[in-house]
C-alpha positions in Angstrom: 33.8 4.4 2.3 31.1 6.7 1.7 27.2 5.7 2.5 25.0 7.2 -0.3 21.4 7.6 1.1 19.2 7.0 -1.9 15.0 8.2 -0.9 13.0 5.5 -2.8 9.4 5.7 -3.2 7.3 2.7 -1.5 5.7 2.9 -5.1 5.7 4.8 -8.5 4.2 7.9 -8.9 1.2 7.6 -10.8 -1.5 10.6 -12.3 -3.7 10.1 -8.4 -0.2 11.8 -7.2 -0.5 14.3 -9.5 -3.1 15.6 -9.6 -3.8 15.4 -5.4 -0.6 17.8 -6.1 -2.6 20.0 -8.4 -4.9 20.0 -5.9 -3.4 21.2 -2.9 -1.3 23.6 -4.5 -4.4 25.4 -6.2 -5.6 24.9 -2.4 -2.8 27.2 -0.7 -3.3 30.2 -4.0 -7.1 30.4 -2.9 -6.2 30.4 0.6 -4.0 33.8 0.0 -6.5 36.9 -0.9 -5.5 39.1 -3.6 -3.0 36.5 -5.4 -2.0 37.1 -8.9 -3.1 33.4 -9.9 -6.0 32.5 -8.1 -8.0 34.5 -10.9 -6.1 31.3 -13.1 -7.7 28.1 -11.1 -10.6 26.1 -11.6 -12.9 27.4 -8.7 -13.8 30.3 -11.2 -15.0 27.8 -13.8 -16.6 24.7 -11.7 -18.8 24.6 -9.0 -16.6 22.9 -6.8 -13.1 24.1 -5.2 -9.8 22.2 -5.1 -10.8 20.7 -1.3 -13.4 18.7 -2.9 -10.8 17.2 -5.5 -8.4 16.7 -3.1 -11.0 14.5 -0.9 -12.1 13.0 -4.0 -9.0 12.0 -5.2 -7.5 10.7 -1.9 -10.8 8.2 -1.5 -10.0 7.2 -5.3 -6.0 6.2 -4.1 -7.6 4.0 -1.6 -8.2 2.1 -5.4 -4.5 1.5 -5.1 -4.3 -0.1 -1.5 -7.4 -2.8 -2.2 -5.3 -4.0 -5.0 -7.0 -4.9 -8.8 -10.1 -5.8 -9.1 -9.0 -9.4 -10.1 -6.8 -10.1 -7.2 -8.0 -7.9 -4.2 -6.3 -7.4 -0.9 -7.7 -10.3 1.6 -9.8 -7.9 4.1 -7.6 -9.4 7.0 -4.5 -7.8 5.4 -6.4 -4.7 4.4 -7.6 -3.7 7.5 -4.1 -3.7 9.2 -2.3 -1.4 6.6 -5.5 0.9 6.5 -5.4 0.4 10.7 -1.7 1.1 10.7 -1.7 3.9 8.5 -4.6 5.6 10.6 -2.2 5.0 13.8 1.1 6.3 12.7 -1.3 9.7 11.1 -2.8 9.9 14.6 0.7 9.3 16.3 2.9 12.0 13.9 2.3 15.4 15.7 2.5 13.6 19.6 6.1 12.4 18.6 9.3 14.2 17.2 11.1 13.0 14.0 8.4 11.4 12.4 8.5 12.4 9.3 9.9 9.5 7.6 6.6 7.9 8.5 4.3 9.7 6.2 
């Protein structure tokens, strides 16, 4: 018998995912000088670059842990998955073969 091992997401992709995507990508083309496309992303045409989006869009995904607006996360239960998270970040580069934990 053969064991398929399927990767599920904890969640569905959503346009936070996106565009924190968009962000770090445009990220690594300003980070090389000379590149053919950084003359193509939005730090030429905004006042900000694609760091600030990224932090801004990673504080707006914290939206998605608290939970609606109508039925938020009890702060008990909110603090330990926001505590636990922090720990296995902080953990992942002291220990080998973590990265099924992030």
């Amino acid at each position: 018998m053969q064991q398929h091992n399927e990767f599920r997401m904890p969640r569905p992709a959503n346009a936070v995912d996106f565009w924190r995507g968009f962000a770090l990508v445009t990220i690594f083309i300003n980070h090389i000088p000379g590149i053919y496309y950084e003359d193509f992303t939005h730090r030429n045409i905004s006042l900000s670059d694609s760091a600030e989006l990224f932090v801004f869009l990673a504080g707006w995904s914290l939206r998605y842990v608290v939970g609606r607006p109508e039925d938020p996360t009890p702060a008990n239960q909110l603090m330990l998955r926001l505590g636990g998270r922090a720990f296995t970040l902080h953990a992942c580069p002291f220990s080998s073969g973590c990265r099924h934990l992030i």
